[in-house]
N, CA, C and O of each residue as an XYZ file, in Angstrom:
436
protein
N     157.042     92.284    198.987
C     157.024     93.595    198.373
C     157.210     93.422    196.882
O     157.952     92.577    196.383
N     156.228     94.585    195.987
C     156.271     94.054    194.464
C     157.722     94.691    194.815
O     158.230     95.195    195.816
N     158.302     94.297    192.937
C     159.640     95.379    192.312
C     159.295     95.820    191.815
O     160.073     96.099    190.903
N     157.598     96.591    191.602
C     157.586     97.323    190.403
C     157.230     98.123    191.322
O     157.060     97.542    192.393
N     156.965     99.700    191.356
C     156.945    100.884    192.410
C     156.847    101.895    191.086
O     157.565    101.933    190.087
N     155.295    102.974    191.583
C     155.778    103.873    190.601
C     155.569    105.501    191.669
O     154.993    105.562    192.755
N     156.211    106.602    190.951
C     156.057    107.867    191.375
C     157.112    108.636    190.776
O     157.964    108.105    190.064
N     157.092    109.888    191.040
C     158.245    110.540    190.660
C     159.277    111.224    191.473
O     158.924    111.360    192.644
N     160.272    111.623    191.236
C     161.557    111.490    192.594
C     162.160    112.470    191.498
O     161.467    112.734    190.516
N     163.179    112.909    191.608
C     164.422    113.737    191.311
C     165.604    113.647    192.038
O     165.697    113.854    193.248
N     166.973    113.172    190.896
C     167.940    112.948    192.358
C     168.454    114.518    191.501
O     168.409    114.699    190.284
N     168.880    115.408    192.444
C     169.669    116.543    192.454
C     170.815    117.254    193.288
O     170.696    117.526    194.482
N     171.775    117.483    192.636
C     172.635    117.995    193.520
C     173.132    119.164    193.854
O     174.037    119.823    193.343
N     172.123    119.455    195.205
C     171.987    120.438    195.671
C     171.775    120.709    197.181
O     171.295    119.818    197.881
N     172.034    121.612    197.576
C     171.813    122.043    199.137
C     170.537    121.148    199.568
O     169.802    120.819    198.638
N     170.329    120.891    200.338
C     169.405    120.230    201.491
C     168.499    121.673    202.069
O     168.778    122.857    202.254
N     167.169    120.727    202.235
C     166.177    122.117    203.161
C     165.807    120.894    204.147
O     166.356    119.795    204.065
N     164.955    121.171    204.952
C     164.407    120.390    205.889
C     162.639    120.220    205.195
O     161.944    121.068    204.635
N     162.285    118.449    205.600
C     161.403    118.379    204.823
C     160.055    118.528    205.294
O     159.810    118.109    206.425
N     159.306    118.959    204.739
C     157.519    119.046    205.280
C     156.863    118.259    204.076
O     157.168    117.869    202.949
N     155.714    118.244    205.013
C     154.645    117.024    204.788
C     153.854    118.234    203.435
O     153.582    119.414    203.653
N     153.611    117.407    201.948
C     153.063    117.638    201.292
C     153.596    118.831    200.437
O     152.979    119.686    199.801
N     155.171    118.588    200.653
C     156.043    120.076    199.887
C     157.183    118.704    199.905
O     157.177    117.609    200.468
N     158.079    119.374    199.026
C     159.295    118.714    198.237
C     159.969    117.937    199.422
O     159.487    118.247    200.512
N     160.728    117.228    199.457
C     161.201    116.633    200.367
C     162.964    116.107    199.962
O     163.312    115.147    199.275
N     163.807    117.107    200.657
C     165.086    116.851    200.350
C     165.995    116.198    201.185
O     166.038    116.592    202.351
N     167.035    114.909    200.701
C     167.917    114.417    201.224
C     169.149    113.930    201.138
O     168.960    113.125    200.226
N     170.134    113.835    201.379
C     171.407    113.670    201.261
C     171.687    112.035    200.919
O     171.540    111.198    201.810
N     171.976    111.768    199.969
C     172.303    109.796    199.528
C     173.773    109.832    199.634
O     174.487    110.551    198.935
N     174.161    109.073    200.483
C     175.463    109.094    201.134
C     176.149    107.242    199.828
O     175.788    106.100    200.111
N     176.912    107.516    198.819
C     177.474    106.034    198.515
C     178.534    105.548    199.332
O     179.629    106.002    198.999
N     178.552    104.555    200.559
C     179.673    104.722    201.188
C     180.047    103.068    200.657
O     181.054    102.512    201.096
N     179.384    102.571    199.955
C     179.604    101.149    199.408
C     180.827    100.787    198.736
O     181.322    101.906    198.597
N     181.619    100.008    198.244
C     182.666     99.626    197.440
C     182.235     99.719    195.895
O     183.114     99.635    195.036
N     180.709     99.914    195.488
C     179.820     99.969    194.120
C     179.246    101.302    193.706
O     178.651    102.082    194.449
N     179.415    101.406    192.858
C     178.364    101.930    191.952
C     177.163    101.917    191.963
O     176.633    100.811    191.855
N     176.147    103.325    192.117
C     174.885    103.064    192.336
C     174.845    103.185    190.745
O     175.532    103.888    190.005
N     173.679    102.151    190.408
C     173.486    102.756    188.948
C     172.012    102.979    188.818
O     171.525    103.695    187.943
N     171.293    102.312    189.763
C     169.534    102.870    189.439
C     169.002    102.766    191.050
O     169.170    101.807    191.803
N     168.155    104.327    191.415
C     167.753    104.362    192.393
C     166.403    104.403    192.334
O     166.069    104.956    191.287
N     165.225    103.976    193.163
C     163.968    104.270    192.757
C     162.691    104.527    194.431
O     162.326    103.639    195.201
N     162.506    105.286    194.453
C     161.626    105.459    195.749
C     160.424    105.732    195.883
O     160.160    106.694    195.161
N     159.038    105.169    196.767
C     157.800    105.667    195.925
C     157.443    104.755    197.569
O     157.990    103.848    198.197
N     155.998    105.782    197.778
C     155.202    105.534    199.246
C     155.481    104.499    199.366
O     155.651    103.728    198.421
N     155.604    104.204    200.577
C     155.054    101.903    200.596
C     153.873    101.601    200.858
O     153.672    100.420    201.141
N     152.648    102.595    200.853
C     151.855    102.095    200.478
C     151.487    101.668    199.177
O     150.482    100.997    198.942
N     152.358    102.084    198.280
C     151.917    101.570    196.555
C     152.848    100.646    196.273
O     153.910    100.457    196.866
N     152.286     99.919    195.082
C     152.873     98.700    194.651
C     154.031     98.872    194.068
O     154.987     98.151    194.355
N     154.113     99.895    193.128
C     154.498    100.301    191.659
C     156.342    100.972    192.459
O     156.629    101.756    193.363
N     156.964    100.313    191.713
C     158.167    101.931    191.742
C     158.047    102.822    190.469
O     157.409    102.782    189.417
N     158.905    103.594    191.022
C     158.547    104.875    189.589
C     159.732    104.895    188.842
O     160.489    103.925    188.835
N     160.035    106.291    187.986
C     161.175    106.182    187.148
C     162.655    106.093    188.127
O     162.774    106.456    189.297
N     163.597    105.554    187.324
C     164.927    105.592    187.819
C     165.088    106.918    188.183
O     164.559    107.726    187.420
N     165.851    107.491    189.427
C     165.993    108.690    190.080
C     167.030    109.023    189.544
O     167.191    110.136    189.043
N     167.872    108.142    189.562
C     169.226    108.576    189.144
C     169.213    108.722    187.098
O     170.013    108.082    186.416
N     168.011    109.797    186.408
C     168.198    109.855    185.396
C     169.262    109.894    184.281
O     170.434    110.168    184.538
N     168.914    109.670    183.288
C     170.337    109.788    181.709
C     171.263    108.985    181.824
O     172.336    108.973    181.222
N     170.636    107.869    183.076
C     172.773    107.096    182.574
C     173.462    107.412    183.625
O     174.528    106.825    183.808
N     173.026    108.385    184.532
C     174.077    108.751    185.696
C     174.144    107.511    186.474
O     173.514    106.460    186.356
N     175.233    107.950    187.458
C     175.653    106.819    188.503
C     176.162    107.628    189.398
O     176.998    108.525    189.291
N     175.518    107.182    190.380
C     176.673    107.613    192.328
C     177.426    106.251    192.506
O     177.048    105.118    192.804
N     179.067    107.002    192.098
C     179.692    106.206    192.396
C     180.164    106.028    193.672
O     179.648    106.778    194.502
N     181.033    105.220    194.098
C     181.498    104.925    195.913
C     182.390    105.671    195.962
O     183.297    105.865    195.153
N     182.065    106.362    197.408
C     182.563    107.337    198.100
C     181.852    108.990    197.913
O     182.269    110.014    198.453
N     180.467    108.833    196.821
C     180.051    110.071    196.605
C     178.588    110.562    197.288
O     178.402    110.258    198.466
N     178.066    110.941    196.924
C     177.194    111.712    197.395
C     176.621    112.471    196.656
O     177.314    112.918    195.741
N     174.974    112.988    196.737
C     174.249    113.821    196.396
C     172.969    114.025    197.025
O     172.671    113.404    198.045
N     172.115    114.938    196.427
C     170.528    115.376    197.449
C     169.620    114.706    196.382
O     169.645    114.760    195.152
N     168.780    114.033    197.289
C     167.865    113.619    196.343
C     166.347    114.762    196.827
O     166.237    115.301    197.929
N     165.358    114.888    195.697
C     164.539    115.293    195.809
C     163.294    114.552    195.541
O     163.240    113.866    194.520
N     162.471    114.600    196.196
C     161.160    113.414    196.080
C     160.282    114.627    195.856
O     160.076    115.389    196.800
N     159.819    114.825    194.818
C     158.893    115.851    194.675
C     157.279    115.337    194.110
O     156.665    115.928    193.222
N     156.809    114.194    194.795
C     155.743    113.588    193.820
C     154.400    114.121    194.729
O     153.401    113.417    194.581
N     154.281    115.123    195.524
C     152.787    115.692    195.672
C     151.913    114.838    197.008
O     150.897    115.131    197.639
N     152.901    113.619    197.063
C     152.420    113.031    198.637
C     152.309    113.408    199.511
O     153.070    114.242    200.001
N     151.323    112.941    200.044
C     151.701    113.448    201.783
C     152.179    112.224    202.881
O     152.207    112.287    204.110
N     152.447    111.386    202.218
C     152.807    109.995    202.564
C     154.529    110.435    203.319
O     155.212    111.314    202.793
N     154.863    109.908    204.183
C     156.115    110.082    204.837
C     156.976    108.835    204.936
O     158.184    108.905    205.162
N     156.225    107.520    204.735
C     157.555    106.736    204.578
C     157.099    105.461    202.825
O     156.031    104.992    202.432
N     158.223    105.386    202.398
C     158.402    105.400    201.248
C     159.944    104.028    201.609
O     160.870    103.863    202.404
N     159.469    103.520    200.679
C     160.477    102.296    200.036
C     161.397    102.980    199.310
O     161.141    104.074    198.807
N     162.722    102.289    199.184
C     163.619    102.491    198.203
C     164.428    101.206    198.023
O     164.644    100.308    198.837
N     164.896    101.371    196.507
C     165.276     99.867    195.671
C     166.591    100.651    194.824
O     166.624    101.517    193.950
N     167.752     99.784    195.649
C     169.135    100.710    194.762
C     169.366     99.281    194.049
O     168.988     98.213    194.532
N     170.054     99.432    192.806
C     170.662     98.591    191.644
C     172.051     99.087    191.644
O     172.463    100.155    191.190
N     172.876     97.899    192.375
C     174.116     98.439    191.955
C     175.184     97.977    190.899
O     175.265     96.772    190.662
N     175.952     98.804    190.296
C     176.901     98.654    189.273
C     176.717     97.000    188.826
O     176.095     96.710    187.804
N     177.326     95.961    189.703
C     177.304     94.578    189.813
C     175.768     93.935    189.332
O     175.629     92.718    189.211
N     174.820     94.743    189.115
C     173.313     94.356    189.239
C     172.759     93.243    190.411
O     172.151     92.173    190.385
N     173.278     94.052    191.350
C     172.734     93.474    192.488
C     171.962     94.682    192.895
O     172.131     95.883    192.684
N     170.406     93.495    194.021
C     169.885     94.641    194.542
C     169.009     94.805    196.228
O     168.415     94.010    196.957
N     169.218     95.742    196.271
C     168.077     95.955    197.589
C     167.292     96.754    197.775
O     167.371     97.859    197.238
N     166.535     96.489    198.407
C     165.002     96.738    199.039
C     164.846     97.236    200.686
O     165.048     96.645    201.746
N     164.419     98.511    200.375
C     164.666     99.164    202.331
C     163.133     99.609    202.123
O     162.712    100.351    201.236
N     162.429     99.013    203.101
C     160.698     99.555    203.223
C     160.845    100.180    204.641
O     161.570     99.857    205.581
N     159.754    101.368    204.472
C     159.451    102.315    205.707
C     160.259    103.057    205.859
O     160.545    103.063    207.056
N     160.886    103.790    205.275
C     161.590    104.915    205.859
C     161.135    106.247    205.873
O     160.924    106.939    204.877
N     160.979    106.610    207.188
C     160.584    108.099    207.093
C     161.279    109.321    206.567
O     162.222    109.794    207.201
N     160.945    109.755    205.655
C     161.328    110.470    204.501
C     160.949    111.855    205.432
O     161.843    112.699    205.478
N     159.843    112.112    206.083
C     160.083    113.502    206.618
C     160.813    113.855    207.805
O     160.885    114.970    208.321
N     161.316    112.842    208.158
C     162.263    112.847    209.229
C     163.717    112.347    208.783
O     164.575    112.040    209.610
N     163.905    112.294    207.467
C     165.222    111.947    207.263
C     166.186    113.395    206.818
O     165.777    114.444    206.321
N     167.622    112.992    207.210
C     168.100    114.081    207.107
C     169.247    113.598    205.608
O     169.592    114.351    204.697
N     169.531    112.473    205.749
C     170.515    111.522    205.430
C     170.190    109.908    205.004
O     169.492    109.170    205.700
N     170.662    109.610    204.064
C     170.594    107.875    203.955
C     171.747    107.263    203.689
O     172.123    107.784    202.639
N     172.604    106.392    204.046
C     174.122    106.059    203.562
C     173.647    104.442    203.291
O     172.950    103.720    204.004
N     174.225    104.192    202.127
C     174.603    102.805    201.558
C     175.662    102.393    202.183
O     176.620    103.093    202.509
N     175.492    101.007    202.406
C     176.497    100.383    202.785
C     176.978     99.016    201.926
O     176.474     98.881    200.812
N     177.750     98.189    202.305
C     178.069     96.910    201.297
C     177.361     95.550    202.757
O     177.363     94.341    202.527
């Protein structure tokens, strides 16, 4: 899998809807890790590219927090890679996750 991934995402913190195919797609990012998220990035797995950092301006989900992310990039694609960078600059790579069937995602260590 490349590391480069592009599209656009929004992390926001806000209420949750349930997601449909080819409309916004909202979900709950659970930090249950001992780290600091400091860069999140998610984009179809069918494309190479990741897109901008989700977690815009410098923010960070720190451990033990939480927020909704919003994937608003016009796909109709349902499972999508994601690449967290944490505090430590360590990183991982989760391919295939179904994004219209997710309700929830929790980090772990």
């Amino acid at each position: 899998m490349n590391s480069i991934k592009c599209g656009m995402a929004a992390l926001v913190l806000l209420g949750s809807t349930a997601p449909a195919l080819a409309e916004d797609i909202y979900f709950t990012l659970y930090n249950e890790s001992s780290r600091s998220l400091h860069y999140f990035y998610a984009s179809p797995s069918v494309s190479s590219n990741w897109g901008p950092d989700l977690l815009r301006g410098g923010h960070t989900l720190s451990a033990g927090y939480n927020g909704t992310v919003t994937i608003a990039d016009g796909s109709t694609e349902c499972y999508y890679d994601f690449k967290f960078v944490m505090g430590d600059r360590s990183e991982t790579v989760v391919e295939e996750i179904n994004i219209c069937e997710l309700g929830s995602y929790t980090i772990y260590d």
